[in-house]
N, C-alpha and C positions, 0 to 999 in steps of 0.2 A: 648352049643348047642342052638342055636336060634329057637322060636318058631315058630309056621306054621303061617301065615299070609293068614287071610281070603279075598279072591277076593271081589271085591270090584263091589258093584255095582251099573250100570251105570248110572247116574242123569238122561238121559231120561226115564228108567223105573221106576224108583223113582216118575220122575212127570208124568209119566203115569198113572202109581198106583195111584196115589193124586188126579190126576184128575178127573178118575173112583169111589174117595171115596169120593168126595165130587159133582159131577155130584148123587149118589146114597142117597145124604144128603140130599140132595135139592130136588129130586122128592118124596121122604118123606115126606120131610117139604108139597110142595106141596098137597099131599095125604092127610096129614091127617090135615090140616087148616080146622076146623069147625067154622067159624065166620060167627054168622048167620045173619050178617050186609053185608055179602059179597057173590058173588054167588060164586055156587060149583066149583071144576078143571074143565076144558076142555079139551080136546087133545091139544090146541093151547099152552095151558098152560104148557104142560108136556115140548113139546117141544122147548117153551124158556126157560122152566127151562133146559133141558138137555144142550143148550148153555153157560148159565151162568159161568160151571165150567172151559169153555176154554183158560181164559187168564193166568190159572194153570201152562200152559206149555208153558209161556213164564216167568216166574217170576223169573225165575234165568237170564236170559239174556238181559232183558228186562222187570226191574222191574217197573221203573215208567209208560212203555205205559201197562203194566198188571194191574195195579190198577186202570190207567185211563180208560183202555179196559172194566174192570170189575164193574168201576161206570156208563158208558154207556148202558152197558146191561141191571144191574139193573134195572138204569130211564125207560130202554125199558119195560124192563118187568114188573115195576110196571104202568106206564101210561097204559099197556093195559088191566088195571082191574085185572089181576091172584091176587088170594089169596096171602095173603104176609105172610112175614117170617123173622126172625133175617137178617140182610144183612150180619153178621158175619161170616157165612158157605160159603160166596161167595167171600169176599174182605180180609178176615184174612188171609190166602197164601198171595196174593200180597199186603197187609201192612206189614208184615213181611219182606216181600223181601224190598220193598221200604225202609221200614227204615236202616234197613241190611244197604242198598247201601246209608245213607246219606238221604234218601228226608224224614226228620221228620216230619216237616210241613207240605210237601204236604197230606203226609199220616195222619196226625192227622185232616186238613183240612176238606177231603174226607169223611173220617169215619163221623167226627163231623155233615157234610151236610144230610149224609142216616139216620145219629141215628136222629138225629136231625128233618129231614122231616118225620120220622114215630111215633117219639113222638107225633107233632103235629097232626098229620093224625089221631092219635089214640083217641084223646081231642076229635076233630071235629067227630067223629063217638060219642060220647056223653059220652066216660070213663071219671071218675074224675079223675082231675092231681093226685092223692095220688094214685090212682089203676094204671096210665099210666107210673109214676116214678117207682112205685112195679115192673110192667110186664118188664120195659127197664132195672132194675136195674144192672140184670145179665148180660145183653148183653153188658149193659154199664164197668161193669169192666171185661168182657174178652176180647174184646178189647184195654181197658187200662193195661192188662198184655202183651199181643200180643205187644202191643207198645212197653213198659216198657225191654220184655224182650228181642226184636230184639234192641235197644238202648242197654241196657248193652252189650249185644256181641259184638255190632259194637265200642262201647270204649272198650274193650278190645282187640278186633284186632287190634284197632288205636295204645293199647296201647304197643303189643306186636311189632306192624312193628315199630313205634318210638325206642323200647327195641333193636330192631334189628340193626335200624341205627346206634343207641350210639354204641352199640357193635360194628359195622365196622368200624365205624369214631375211635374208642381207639384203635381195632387192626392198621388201615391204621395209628394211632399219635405215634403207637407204632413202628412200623416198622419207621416211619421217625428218629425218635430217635434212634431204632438202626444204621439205616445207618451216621444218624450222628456221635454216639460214631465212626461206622469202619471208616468215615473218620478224624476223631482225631487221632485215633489209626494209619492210614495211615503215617500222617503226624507225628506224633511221631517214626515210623518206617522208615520214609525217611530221619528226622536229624538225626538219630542215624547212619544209612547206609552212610548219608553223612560226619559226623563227624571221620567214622571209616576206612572204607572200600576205600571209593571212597578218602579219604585222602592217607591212604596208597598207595592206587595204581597210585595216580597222584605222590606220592613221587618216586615211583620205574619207575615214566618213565621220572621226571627229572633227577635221577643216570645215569637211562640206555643215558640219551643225555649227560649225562656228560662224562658217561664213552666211548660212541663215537667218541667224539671232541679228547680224550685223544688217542685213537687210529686212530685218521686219518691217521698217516701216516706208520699205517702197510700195509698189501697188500691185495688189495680187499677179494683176496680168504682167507683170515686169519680166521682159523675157529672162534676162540673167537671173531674178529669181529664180525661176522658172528651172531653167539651165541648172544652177547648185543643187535644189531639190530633185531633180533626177539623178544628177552625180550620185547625193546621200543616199537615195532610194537604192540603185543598182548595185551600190558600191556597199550597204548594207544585205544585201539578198546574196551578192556574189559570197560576203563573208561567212555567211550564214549556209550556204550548201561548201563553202571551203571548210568548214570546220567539222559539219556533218562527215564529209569526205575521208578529213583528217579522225575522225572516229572511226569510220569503217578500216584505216587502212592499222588502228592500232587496236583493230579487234573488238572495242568498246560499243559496238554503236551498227546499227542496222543500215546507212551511208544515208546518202540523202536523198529525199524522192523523185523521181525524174521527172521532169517536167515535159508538159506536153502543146497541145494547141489549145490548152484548155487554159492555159494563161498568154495567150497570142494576146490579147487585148491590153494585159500591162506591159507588155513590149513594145508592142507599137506605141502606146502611151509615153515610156521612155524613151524610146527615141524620138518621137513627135515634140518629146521637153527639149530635147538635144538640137531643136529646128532643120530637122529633116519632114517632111510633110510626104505622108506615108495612106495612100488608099488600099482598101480591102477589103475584095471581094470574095465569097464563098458560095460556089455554085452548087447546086443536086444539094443530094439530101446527105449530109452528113452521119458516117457509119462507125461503129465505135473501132478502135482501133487498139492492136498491143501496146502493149507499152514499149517495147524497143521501136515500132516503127512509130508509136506518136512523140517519144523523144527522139526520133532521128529529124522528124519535120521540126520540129521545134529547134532543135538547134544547127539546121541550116537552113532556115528563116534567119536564126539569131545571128549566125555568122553572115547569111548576105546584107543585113541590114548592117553590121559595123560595117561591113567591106564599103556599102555605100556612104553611109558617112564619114567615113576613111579617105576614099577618093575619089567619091562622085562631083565634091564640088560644094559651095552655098545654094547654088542655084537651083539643085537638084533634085528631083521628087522620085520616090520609091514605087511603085505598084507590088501587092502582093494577092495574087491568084491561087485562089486552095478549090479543087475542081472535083466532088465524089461523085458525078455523073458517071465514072467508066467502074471497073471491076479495083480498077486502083486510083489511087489518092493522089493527083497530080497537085505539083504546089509549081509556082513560080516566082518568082522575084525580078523585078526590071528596073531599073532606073534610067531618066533622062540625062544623065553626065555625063561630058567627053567623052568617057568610055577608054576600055584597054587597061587602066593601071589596077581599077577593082576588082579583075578576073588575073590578076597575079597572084601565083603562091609564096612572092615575096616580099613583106610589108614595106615599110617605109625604113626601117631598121635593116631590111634585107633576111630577117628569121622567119617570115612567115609561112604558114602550108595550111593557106585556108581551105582551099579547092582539094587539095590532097584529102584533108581530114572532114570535109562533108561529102566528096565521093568513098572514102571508105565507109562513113555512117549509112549510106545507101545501098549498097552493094554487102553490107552486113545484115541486112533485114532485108536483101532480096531485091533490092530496088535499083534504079539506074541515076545516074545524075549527069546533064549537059553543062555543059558553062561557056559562054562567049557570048562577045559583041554583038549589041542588036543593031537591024539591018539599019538605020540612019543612025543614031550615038544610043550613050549609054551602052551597059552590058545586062544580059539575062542569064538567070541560074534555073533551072526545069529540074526538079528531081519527080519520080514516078516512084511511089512505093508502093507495097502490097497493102491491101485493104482488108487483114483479116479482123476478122469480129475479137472482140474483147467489155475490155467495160463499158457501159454508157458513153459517146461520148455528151462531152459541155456544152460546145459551141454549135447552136442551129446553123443550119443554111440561112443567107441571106447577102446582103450589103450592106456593109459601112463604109464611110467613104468621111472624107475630115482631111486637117492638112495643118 
């Protein structure tokens, strides 16, 4: 539990008050001057002293023209005769503030010029230099504390805002050096992806062309035709945004463009090669959409169609439902397969986090995603995302439907 935090209060009442207590020092001083070398107060006298204290409330904002303010008044008001007095109750605020802000000089100057012309003044009234050193002695070092100790604060501010610099210039040296290590790391993650991944898969689409040329001369509709040119197809697109990828993460290269439902039709196409028989419908009027939320439908579409040709079965047919009737973009995916093992997040190998990684896609753009068993077989995936405007979209409303 944090403690109470006192209200703070506000530097012009602060130098209001200052001003009032040293405006009350000075008609003091005034008062009670019995130097019987000089004549008594006068009314005229009260009230240049009652000015003297006013360059008080400039000396935070204005501290050089406050000290200079406050050595004019002085000369004023000693050239007119008034009894005199330490000039220290009058210029100590604004030497303080000046040196505070930097002007050491001017302010050790200034002082030096008032102490200095009342030393003398005080000879010439006929005191001996040992009694006139005596009477300034005091004045002489409150002054030089006044100095001394607006000088150390102000190296210490200097030296706390330098303390501060270093400290951002190490964070900003340190943050460069991290981003340096992540793009090592990048580039260490782009030859290992190229060395493995993007090997293998350029190797399965010179099989798949090999295994083409071998079947040229079956019959176009040959399903296993069929079947190897989607292979080649997929398994060249796949290499082709793996490699774009592999450029973004080595800096080279813009990555690769995301894709959206604006290419749902060679999807389904590829899997429809793959003999999965896939209908789709798309209700309302299609509204264009971002690009994170139209690549979030896009690739959980992509991911429920493998999921169902993974473990729906031969037998089994897809439905895919894209719905812009409401304020958001309802999509669905269902299939007629026994159901249960294509709404796992763990493949056939036991690594998989399908469901994991297209409910994070949804829920990153704002969206919701269900997943389970439909009420007689098969399983359904419902993702909801937002519908905010963007580019045109491609694909009208309508139906297709094929198998």
């Amino acid at each position: 539990m944090g403690g109470i935090r006192k209200p703070r209060v506000p530097a012009a009442v602060v130098d209001g008050v200052l001003t009032l207590l040293v405006a009350g020092i000075v008609e003091l001083m005034v008062y009670v001057s019995q130097d019987p070398r000089e004549r008594p107060a006068i009314p005229r006298d009260y009230v240049l002293g009652a000015l003297l204290p006013l360059p008080v409330l400039l000396h935070r904002r204005r501290p050089m023209t406050s000290l200079l303010l406050a050595g004019f008044l002085l000369t004023a008001y000693f050239a007119s005769g008034a009894p005199g007095f330490s000039p220290i109750w009058v210029v100590g605020v604004p030497t303080f503030s000046a040196v505070l802000a930097g002007y050491l000089r001017w302010a050790t100057g200034i002082n030096a010029f008032f102490f200095g012309f009342g030393f003398l003044a005080v000879i010439r009234k006929g005191d001996p230099p040992a009694t006139a050193v005596a009477a300034f002695l005091q004045q002489w070092a409150l002054v030089t504390v006044v100095i001394l100790l607006a000088e150390v604060i102000r190296s210490r501010r200097a030296l706390a805002a330098e303390t501060r610099e270093r400290l951002r210039m190490a964070g900003e040296e340190k943050e460069r050096e991290a981003a340096r290590r992540a793009a090592e790391e990048r580039l260490r993650i782009a030859r290992d992806l190229h060395d493995t991944v993007a090997h293998g898969m350029a190797t399965i689409t010179v099989q798949a062309g090999a295994a083409l040329r071998r079947l040229a001369d079956h019959p176009a509709d040959d399903p296993v035709r069929a079947a190897v040119a989607a292979i080649r197809a997929s398994s060249k697109e796949s290499l082709a945004q793996l490699r774009a990828t592999l450029g973004l993460l080595r800096g080279d290269g813009d990555g690769p463009r995301a894709p959206g439902l604006g290419r749902l039709p060679s999807l389904v196409d590829a899997v429809r090669s793959a003999g999965l028989p896939v209908e789709v419908e798309v209700s309302g009027t299609a509204v264009p959409l971002d690009a994170a939320t139209d690549e979030a439908a896009y690739r959980i579409l992509q991911e429920s169609l493998t999921n169902v040709l993974r473990h729906a079965g031969d037998t089994a047919t897809a439905r895919i439902t894209i719905d812009h009737s409401g304020r958001d973009v309802r999509v669905e995916i269902a299939d007629d397969g026994p159901g249960g093992t294509q709404g796992s997040d763990a493949d056939a190998s036991g690594g998989g986090h399908g469901l994991t990684g297209m409910r994070e896609r949804a829920e990153a753009v704002g969206g919701t995603l269900t997943a389970a068993p439909g009420p007689d077989r098969g399983f359904r995936v419902v993702a909801v995302l937002p519908a905010a405007p963007a580019a045109p979209a491609d694909t009208p409303g309508g139906v297709l439907r094929g198998e």
